[in-house]
C-alpha positions in Angstrom: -15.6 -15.0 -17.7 -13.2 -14.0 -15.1 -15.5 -11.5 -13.5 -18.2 -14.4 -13.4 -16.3 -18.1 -13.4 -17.1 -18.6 -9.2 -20.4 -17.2 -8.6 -22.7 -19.5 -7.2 -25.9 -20.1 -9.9 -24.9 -21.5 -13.4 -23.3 -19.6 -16.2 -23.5 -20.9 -19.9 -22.5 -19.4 -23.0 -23.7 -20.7 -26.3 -20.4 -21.5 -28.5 -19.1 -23.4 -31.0 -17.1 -26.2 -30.5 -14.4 -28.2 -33.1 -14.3 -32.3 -32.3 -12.3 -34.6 -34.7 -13.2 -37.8 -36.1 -12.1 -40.9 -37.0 -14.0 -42.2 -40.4 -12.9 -44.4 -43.4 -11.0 -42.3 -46.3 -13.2 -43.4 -49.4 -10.3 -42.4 -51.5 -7.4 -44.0 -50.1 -9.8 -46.9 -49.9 -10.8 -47.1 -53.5 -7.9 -49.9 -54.1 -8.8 -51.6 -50.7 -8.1 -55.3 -51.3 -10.4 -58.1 -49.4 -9.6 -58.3 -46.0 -7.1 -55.3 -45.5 -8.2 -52.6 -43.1 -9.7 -49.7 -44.2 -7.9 -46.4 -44.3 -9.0 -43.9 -41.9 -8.8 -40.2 -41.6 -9.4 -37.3 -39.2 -12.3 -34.6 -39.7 -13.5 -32.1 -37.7 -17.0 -31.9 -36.8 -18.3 -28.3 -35.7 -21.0 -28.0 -33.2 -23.0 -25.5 -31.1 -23.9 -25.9 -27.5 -24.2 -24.0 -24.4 -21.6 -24.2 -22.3 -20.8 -23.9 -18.4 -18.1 -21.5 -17.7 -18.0 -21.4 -13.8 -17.4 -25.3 -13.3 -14.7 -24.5 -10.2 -15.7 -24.5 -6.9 -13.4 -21.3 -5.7 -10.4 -22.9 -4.0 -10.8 -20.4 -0.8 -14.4 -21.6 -0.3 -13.6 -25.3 0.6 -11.9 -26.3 3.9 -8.3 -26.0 4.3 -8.2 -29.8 5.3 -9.6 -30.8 2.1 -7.0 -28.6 -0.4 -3.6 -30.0 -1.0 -0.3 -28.6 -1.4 -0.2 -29.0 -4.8 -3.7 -27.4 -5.3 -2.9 -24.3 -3.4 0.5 -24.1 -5.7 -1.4 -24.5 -8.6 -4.0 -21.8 -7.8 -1.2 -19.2 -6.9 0.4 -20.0 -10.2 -2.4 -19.5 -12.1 -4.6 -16.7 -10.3 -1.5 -14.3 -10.0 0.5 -15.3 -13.2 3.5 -16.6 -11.0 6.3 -19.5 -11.3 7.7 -19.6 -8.1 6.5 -21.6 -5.1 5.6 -19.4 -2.2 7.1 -19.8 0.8 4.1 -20.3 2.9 0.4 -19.7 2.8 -2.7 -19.0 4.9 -6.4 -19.9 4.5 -8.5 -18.6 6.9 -12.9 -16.7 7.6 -13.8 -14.7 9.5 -17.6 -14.6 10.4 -19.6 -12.3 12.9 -20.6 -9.0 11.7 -18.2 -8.8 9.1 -17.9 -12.0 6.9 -15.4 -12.5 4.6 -13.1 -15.3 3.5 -9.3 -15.1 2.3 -6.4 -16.9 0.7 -2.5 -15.0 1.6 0.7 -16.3 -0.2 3.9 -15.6 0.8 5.9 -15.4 -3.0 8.8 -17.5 -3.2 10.9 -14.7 -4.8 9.8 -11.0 -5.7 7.4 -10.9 -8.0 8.4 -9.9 -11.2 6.1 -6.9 -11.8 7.7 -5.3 -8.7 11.4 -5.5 -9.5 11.4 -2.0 -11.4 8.8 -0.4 -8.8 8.7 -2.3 -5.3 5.4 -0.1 -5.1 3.7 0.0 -8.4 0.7 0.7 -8.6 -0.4 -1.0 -11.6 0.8 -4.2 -9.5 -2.8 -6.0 -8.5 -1.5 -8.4 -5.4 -5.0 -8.6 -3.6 -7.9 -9.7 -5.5 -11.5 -8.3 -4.4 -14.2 -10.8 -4.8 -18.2 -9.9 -3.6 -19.8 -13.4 -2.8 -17.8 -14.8 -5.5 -17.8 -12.3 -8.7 -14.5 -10.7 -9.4 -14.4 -7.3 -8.5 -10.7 -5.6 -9.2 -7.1 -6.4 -7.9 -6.3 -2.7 -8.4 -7.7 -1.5 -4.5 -4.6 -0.4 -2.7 -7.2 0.0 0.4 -7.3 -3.4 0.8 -4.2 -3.8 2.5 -1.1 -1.2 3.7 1.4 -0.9 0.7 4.4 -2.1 2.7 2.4 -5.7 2.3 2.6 -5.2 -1.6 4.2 -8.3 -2.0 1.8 -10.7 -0.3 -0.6 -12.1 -2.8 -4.2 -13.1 -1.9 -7.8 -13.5 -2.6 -10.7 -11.8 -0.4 -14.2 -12.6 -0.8 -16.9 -10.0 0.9 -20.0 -11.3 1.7 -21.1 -7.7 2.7 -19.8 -5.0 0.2 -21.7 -4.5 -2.5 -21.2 -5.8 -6.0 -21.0 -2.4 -7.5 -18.2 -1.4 -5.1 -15.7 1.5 -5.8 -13.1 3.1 -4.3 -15.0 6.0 -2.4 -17.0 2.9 -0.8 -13.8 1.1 0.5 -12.6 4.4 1.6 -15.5 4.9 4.0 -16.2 1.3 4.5 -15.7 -0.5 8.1 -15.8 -3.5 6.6 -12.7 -2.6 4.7 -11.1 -2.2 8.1 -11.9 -4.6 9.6 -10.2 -7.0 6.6 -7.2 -5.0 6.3 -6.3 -5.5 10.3 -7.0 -9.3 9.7 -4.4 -9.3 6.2 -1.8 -7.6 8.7 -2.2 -9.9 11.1 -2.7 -13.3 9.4 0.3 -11.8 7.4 2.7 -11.2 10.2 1.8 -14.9 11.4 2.9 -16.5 8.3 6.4 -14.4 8.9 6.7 -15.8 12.1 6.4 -19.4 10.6 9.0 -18.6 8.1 10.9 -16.9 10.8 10.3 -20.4 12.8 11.5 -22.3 9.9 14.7 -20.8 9.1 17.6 -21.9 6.9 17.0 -21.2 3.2 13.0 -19.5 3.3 14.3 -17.5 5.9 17.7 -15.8 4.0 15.2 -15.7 0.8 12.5 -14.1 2.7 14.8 -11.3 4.0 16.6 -10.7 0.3 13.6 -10.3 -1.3 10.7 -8.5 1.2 12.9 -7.1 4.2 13.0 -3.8 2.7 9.1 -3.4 2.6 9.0 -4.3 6.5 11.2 -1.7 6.9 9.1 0.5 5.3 6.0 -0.8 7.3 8.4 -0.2 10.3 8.3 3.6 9.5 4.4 4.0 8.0 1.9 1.3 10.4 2.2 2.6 13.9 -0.2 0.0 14.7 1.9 -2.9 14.4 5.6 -1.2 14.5 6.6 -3.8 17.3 5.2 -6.6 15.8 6.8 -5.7 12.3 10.1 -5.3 13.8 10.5 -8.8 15.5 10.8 -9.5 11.5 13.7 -6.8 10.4 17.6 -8.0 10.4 20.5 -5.9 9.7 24.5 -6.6 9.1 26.2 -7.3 12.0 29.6 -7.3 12.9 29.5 -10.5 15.1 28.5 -12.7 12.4 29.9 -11.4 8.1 28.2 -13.8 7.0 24.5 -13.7 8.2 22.2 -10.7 9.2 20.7 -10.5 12.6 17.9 -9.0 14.6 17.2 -5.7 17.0 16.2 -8.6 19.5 19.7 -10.2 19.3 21.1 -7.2 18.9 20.0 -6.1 22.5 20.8 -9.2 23.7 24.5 -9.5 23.0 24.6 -5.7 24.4 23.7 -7.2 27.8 
C-alpha cells in the first residue's frame, strides 16, 4: 500500500472487516421481569468488502494556501517517522520542461537515525515519487549528502516508473531537481537565519557541521553555504558568530 496509496485511479483490496454489535443477551435476559430493559451484549460481525486504500489526496499536490500548519506537522510526523516539529518548511513546483513538485522540512532536532552516522546511508531523507507511486527514499542522487538532514518528498512527472539508480545517474531531470532542493534549501536557512533566537542556536547545534561539510564538497554554492556557517568567537563566549561579522569587526 505505500508504494500505491497516492496514485491517481482507485485502488481496492478485497478484505475482511470485524464490526461489533449491540443485541439483546437471551441469557442474561431469561429472568427479565415486565418492564425492565433488556440486557445487551457486544458481538462481532465479520464481513468482506473491497476496500479503497488510496483515499488521501498527497499533501504536496494541493496548494500551499489550502494546507495548514498543523497538516504539514502531521505529514512530517508521519511520512518520515519523526516527533519533533521542524523548524520551517517549503512547498513549492516547478513546471516547464522538467515538472516536478516537492515538500522540504527543516527537522526540529537531528533526526534520530543520524546521531551514530551523520551520513548513513541506510538513512532515506528524500522520498522519490513518479506521478504519485512511491518509488524509494534510498537515492542519494537526489540531493548532495551535506543536505542529509533535510527531509522531503519529490514527485517526477517525467522519470519513469521503473527508475533506478543508473537512470538518475544519467538523468537531467535529476539535475535539474537537485539544483532546485539546494536552493529552496538554503532559502529556508535564510528564514531561520531571519528569525533568530532559539531556531537559530538549535539550527546551528544540530546541522552546522553538515554546512561545513557542504562548504568543502558543493563548489557551486560555497558562498551561498557560507553566509550560514558560525564559529566561537572571542568577542562574544557566549554565542557563535559569522565569517561576515567576523570581517566586519576586523574593519
Amino acid at each position: 500500500p505505500r508504494y500505491s496509496e497516492f496514485v491517481n485511479f482507485p485502488i481496492n483490496i478485497w478484505s475482511k472487516k470485524t464490526t461489533y454489535e449491540q443485541v439483546d443477551d437471551e441469557e442474561a435476559n431469561k429472568d427479565l421481569k415486565e418492564g425492565e430493559e433488556p440486557k445487551k451484549k457486544t458481538v462481532p460481525v465479520e464481513s468482506e468488502d473491497w476496500e479503497l486504500q488510496n483515499t488521501q489526496k498527497p499533501l504536496w499536490m494541493r496548494p500551499p494556501s489550502e494546507v495548514s500548519a498543523e497538516q504539514y506537522n502531521e505529514f512530517y510526523k508521519s511520512a518520515f517517522k519523526a516527533f519533533d516539529t521542524p523548524l520551517t518548511l517549503s512547498h513549492f513546483s516547478l513546471e516547464g520542461q522538467v515538472e516536478f513538485r516537492a515538500l522540504l522540512f527543516v527537522p526540529g532536532q537531528l533526526p534520530w537515525e543520524l546521531a551514530s552516522n551523520m551520513f548513513d546511508e541506510g538513512a532515506g531523507n528524500m522520498r522519490l515519487y513518479v506521478k504519485r507511486v512511491f518509488i524509494n527514499d534510498k537515492f542519494t542522487e537526489l540531493c548532495p549528502r551535506w543536505l542529509k538532514f533535510v527531509k522531503g518528498v519529490v514527485d517526477s512527472e517525467d522519470l519513469p516508473l521503473n527508475v533506478g539508480r543508473e537512470i538518475l545517474q544519467k538523468s537531467s531531470v535529476l539535475r535539474v531537481v537537485s539544483r532546485r532542493i539546494v536552493k529552496k534549501s538554503l532559502g529556508m536557512f535564510d528564514d531561520i537565519k531571519d528569525k533568530g533566537g532559539e531556531d537559530w542556536v538549535a539550527f546551528q547545534k544540530n546541522f552546522g557541521k553538515y554546512l561545513k561539510v557542504g562548504v568543502v564538497e558543493d563548489k557551486e554554492h560555497r558562498e551561498d553555504i557560507a553566509d550560514f556557517i558560525t564559529f566561537q568567537s572571542t568577542e562574544d563566549a557566549k554565542n557563535t558568530t559569522t565569517i561576515a561579522d567576523y570581517i566586519t569587526r576586523m574593519k
